[in-house]
FIZA-233975 format. One record per residue (C-alpha): residue in one letter; residue number from 0; x negated, y negated, z negated. Coordinates in Angstrom, 1 decimal, decimal comma. Last residue first. Example, Ala and Ser with C-alpha at 12.3 -4.5 7.8 and 13.67 -1.06 7.14 Angstrom:
2
("S"; 1; (-13,7; 1,1; -7,1))
("A"; 0; (-12,3; 4,5; -7,8))
This chain:
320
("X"; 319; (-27,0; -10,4; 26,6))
("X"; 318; (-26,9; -12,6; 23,5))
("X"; 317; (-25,2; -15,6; 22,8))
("X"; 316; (-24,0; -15,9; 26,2))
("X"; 315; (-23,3; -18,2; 29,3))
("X"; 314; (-26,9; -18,9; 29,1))
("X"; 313; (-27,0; -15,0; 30,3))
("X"; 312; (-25,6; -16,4; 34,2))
("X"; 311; (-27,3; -13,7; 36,2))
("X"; 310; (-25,7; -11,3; 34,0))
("X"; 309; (-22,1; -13,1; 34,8))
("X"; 308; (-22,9; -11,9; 38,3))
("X"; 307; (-24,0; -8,5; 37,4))
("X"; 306; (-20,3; -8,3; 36,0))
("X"; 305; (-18,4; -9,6; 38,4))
("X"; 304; (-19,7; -7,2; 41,5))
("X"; 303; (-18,9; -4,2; 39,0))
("X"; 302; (-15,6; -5,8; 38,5))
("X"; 301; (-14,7; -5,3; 42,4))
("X"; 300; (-15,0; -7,1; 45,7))
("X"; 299; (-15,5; -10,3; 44,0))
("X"; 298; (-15,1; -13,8; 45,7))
("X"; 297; (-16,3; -17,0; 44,8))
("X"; 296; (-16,1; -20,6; 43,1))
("X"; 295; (-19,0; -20,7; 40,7))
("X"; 294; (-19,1; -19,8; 37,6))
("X"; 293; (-18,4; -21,9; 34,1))
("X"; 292; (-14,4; -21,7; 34,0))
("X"; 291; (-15,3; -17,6; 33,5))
("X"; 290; (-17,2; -17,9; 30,8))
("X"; 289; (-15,0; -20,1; 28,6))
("X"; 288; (-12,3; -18,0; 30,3))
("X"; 287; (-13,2; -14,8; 28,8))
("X"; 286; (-12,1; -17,0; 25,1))
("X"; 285; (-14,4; -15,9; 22,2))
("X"; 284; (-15,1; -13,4; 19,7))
("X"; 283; (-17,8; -14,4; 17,7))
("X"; 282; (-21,4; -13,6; 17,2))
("X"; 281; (-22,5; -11,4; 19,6))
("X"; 280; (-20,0; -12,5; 21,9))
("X"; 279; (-17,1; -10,1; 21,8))
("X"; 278; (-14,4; -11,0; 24,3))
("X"; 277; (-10,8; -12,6; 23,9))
("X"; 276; (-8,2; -13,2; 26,5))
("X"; 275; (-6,3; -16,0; 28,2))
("X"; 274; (-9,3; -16,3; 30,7))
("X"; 273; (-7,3; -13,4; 32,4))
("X"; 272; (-4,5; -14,1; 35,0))
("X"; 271; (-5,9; -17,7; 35,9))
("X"; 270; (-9,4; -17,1; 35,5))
("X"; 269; (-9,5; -14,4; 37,3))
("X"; 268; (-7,6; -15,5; 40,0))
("X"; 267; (-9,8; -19,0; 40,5))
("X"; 266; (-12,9; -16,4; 40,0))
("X"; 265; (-11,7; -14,4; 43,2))
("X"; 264; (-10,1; -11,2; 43,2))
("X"; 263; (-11,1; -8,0; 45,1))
("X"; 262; (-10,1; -6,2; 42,6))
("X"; 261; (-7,0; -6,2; 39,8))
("X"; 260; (-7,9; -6,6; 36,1))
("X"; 259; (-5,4; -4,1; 34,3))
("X"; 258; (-7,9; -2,5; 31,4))
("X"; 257; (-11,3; -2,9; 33,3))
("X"; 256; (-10,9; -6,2; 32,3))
("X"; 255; (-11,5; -6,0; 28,6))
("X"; 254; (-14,3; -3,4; 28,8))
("X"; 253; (-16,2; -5,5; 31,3))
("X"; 252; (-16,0; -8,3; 29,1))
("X"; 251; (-17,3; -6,7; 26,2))
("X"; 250; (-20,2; -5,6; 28,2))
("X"; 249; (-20,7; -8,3; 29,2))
("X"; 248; (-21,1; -10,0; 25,9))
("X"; 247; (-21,0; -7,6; 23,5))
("X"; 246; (-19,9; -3,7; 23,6))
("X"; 245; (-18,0; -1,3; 21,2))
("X"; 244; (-14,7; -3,8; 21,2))
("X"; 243; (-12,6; -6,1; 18,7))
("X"; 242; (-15,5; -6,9; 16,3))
("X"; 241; (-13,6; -7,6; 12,6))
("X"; 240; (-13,0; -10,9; 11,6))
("X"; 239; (-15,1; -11,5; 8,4))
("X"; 238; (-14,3; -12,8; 4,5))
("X"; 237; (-12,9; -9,4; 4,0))
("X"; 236; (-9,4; -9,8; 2,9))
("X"; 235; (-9,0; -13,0; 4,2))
("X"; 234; (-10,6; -12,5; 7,6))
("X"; 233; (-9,5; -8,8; 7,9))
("X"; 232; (-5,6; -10,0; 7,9))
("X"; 231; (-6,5; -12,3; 10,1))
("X"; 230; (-7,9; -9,8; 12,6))
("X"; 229; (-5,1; -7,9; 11,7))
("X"; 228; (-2,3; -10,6; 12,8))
("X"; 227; (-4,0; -11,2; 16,1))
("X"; 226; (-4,5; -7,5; 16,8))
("X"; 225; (-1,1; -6,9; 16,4))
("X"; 224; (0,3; -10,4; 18,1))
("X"; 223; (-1,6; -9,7; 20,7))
("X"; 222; (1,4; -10,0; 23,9))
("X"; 221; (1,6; -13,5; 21,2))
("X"; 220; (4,5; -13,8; 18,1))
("X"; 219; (2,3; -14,1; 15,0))
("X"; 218; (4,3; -14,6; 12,5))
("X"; 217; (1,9; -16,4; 9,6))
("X"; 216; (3,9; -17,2; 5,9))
("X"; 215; (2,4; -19,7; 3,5))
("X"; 214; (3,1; -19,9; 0,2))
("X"; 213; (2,7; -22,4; -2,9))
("X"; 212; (1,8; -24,8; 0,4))
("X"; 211; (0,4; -28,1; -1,0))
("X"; 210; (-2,9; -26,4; -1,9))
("X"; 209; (-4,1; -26,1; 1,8))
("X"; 208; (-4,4; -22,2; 2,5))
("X"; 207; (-2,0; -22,0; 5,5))
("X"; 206; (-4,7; -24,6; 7,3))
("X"; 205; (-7,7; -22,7; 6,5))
("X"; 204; (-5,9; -19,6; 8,2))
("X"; 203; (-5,3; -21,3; 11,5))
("X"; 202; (-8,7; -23,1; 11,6))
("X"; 201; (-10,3; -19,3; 11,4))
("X"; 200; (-7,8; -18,0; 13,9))
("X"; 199; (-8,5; -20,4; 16,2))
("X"; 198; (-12,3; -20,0; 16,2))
("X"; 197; (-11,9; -16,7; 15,9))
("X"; 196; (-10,1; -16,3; 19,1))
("X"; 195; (-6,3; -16,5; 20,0))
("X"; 194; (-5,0; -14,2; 22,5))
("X"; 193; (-2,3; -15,7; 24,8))
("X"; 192; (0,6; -14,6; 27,3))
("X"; 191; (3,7; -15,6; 24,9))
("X"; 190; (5,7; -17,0; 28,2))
("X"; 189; (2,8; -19,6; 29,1))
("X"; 188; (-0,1; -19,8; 27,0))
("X"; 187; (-1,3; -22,2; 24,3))
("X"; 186; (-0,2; -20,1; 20,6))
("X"; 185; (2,8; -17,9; 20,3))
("X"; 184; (2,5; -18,7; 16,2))
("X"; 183; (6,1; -18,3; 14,5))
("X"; 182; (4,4; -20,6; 10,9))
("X"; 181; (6,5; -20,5; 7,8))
("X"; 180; (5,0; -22,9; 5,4))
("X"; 179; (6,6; -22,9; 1,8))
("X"; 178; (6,6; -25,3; -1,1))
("X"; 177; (7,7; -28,1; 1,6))
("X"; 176; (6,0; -31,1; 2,8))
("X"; 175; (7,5; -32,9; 5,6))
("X"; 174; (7,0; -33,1; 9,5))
("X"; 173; (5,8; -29,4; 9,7))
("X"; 172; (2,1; -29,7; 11,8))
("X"; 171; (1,9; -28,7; 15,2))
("X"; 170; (-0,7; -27,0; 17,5))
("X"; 169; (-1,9; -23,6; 15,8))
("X"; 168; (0,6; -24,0; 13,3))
("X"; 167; (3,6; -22,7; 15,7))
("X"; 166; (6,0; -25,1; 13,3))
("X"; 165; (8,9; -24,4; 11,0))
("X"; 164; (10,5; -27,1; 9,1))
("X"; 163; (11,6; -25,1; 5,8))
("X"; 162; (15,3; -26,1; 4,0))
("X"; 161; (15,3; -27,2; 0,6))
("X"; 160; (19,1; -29,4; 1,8))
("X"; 159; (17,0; -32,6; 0,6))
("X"; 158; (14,0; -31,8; 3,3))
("X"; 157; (16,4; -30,7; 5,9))
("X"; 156; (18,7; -33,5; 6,1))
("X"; 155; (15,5; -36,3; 5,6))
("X"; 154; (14,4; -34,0; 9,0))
("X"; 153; (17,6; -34,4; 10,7))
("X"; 152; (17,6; -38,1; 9,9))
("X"; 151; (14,2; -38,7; 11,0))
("X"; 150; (15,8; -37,5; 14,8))
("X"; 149; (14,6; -34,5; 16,7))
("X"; 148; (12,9; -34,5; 19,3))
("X"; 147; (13,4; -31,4; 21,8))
("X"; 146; (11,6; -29,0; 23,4))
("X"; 145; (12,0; -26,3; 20,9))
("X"; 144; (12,8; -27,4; 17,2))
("X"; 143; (12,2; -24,4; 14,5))
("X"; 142; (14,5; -24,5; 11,5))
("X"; 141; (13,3; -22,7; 8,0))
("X"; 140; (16,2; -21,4; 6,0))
("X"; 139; (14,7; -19,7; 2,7))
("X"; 138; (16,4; -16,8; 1,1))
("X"; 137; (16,6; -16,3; -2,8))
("X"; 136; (20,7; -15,9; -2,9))
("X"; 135; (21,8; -15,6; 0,6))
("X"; 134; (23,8; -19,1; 0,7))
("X"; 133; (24,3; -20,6; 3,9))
("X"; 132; (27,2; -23,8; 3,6))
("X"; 131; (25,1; -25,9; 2,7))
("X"; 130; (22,7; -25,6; 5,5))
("X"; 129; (24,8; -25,3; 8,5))
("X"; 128; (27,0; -28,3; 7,3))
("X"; 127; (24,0; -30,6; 7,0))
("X"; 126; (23,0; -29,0; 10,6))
("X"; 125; (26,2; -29,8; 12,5))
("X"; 124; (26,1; -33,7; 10,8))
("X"; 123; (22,3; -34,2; 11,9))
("X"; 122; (23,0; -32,5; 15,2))
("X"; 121; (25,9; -34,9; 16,4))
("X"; 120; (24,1; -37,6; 17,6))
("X"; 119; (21,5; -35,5; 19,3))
("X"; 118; (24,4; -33,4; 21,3))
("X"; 117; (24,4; -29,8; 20,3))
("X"; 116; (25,0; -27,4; 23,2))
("X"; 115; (21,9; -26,1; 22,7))
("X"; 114; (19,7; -26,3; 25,8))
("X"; 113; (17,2; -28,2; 24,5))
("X"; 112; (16,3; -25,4; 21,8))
("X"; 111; (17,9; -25,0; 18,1))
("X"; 110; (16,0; -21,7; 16,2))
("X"; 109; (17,3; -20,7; 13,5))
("X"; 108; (14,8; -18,4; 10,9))
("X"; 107; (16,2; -17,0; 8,0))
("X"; 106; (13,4; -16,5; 5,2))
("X"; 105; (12,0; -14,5; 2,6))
("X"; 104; (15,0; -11,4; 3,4))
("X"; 103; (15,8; -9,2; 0,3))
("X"; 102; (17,0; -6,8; 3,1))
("X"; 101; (20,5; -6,4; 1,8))
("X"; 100; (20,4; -10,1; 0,5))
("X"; 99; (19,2; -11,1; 4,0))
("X"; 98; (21,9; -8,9; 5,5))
("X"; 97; (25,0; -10,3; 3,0))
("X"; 96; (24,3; -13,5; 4,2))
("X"; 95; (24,0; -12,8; 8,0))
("X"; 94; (27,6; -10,6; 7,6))
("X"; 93; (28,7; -14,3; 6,5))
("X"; 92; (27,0; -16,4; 9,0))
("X"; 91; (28,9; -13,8; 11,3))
("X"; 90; (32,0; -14,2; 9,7))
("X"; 89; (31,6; -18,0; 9,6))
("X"; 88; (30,8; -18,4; 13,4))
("X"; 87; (33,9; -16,6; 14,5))
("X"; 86; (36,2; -18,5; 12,2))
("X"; 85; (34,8; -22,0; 13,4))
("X"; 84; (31,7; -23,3; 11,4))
("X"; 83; (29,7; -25,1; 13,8))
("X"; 82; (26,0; -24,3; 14,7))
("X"; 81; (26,9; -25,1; 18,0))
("X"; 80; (29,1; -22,4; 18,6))
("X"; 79; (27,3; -20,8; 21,4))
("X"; 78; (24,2; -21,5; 21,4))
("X"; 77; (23,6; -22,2; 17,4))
("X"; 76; (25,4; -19,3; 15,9))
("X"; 75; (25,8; -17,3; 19,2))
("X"; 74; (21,5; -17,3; 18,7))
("X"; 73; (21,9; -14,8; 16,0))
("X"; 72; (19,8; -16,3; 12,7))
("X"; 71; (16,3; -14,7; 12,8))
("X"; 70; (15,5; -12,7; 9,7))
("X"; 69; (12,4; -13,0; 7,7))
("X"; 68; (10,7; -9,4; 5,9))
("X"; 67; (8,7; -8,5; 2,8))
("X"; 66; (6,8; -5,6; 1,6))
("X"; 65; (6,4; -5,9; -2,1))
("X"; 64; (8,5; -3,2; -2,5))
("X"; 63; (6,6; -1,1; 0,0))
("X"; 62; (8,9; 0,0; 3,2))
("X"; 61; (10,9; 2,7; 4,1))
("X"; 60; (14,3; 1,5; 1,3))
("X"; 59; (14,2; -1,9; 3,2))
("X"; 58; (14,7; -0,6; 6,5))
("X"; 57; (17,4; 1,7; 5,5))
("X"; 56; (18,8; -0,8; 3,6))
("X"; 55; (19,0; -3,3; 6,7))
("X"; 54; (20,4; -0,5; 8,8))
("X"; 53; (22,9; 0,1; 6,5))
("X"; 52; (23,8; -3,6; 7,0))
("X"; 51; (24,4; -3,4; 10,5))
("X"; 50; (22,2; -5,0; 12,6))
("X"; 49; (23,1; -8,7; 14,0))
("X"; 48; (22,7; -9,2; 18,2))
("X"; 47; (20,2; -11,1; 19,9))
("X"; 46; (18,5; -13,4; 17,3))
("X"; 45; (18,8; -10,3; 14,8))
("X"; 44; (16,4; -8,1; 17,0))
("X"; 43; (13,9; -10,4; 16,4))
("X"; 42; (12,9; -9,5; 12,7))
("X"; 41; (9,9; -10,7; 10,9))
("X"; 40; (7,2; -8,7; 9,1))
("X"; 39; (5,5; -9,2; 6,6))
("X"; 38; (2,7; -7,1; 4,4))
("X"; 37; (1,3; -5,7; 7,0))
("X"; 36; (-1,2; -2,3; 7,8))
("X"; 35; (0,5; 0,2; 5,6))
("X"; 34; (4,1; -1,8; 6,6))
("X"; 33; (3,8; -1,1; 10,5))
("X"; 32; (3,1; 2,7; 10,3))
("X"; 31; (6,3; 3,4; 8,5))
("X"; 30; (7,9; 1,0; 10,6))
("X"; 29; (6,6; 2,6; 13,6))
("X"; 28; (7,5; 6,4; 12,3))
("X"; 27; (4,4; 8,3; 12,1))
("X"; 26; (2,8; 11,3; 14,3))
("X"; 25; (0,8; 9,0; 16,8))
("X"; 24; (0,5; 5,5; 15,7))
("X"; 23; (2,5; 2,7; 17,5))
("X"; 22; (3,5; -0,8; 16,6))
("X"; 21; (5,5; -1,5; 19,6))
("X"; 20; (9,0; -1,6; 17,4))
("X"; 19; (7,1; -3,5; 14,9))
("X"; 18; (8,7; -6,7; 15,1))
("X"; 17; (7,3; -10,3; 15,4))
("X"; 16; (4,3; -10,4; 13,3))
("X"; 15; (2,8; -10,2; 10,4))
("X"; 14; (0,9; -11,8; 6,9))
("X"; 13; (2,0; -13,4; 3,8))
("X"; 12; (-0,1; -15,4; 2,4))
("X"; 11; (0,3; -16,3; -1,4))
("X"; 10; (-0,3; -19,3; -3,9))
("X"; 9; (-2,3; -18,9; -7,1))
("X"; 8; (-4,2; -21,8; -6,4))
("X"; 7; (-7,3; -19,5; -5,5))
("X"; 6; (-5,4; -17,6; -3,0))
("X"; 5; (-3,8; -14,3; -3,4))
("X"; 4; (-3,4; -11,6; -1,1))
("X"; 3; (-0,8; -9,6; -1,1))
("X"; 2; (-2,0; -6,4; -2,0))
("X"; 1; (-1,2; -3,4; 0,8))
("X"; 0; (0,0; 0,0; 0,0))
């Protein structure tokens, strides 16, 4: 069973990602397998349709007591009713209740995009009705804002109403102070494609540890969310981030793209469908495209011809 871990103000970080559904290990149930390596874990399924609650006490009798999961409020809620309280809305705000109290649920996440059918004048008075009426015993309401601005008068709402502004930490900051950072990381890529490197994750974890946070939660929601997540996991366990393959360098590289890279290709392509992940230098792992964005324009017939390439260019390296 994992320890939280416990920082030097007392304060805790909780660490996981979005699901566990690809969490695999041969022989042993995903959930099972998800909760030995994480101490967190936040549910999507929710956003698109609610569980039952049996489903919620199954989950929550297969995992650690100190195990701890967030919910995502169903996106009808806010897309389709606009986060107003009309008989359909309330039931299903009231099945949510009873689900995070199932689950013992840290936080219910709701999520208000641009194409909400919320007008701006009218979301300060939809969300001060959201807030108060919720009520699932110990869980926290944190509100994430997507492509949109909202006004100082939503935020005032949600500061008084104890409510969480949630940020991807690795490029925002919450707009008020709150006891409790909840942080959905995606990171700087399009449609979740991203890999974040130690550099990253190393400013990502300092920041959840500033004293004003009593507890800070990480999602990481990336196409690494896994290996994210356990890298940072390592970091503040360990006081390291662990090496992510057997080679360095370009070696390292050549193991990465030999995964899906496609040849001939041309260092434009390459760039474009894989700079967004991480190699092993030898002393950090680092971004393939702060090699990559370094070589000249041309044309590869296949990864061996990449390869010696990048050997001609060992400045690009720590070691080679």
């Amino acid at each position: 069973m994992w320890k939280e871990w416990i920082l030097e103000d007392m304060s805790q970080l909780l660490i996981g990602a979005g699901g566990w559904a690809y969490f695999q290990v041969p022989g042993v149930d995903s959930l099972e397998a998800y909760s030995r390596a994480f101490d967190f874990v936040e549910l999507n399924s929710s956003y698109y349709e609610l569980p039952r609650n049996f489903s919620a006490s199954d989950w929550r009798k297969r995992t650690p007591p100190d195990f701890r999961f967030s919910v995502r409020c169903p996106r009808i809620i806010v897309d389709h009713y606009g986060l107003k309280l009309l008989p359909g809305s309330r039931a299903l705000l009231e099945r949510m209740e009873d689900f995070c109290r199932t689950l013992e649920a840290e936080v219910m996440t709701v999520l208000i995009g641009a194409r909400s059918p919320i007008r701006a004048d009218d979301l300060a008075k939809r969300l001060t009705e959201f807030l108060e009426s919720f009520n699932a015993d110990s869980t926290v309401v944190a509100v994430e804002f997507r492509d949109m601005k909202p006004s100082e008068e939503v935020f005032d709402i949600m500061k008084e109403s104890g409510a969480i502004h949630s940020v991807d930490l690795s490029s925002d900051e919450p707009r008020y102070e709150s006891p409790v950072l909840y942080s959905r990381l995606f990171g700087k890529g399009d449609e979740n494609v991203y890999e974040f490197d130690d550099h990253e994750l190393r400013e990502i974890t300092r920041r959840a540890q500033e004293p004003k946070f009593e507890k800070s939660i990480l999602a990481f929601h990336g196409v690494r969310m896994y290996r994210d997540a356990g890298r940072v996991k390592s970091f503040v366990q360990k006081g390291f981030f662990p090496k992510i393959t057997s080679g360095v360098g370009t070696d390292s590289i050549r193991e990465i793209l030999s995964e899906d890279a496609r040849f001939p290709t041309t260092t434009k392509s390459l760039i474009k469908d894989q700079g967004w992940k991480v190699f092993q230098d030898a002393g950090e792992v680092r971004k393939i495209s702060t090699v990559l964005e370094k070589l000249p324009e041309g044309k590869y017939s296949t990864l061996d011809d990449l390869i010696e390439e990048l050997r001609n260019h060992r400045d690009l390296f720590s070691l080679n």
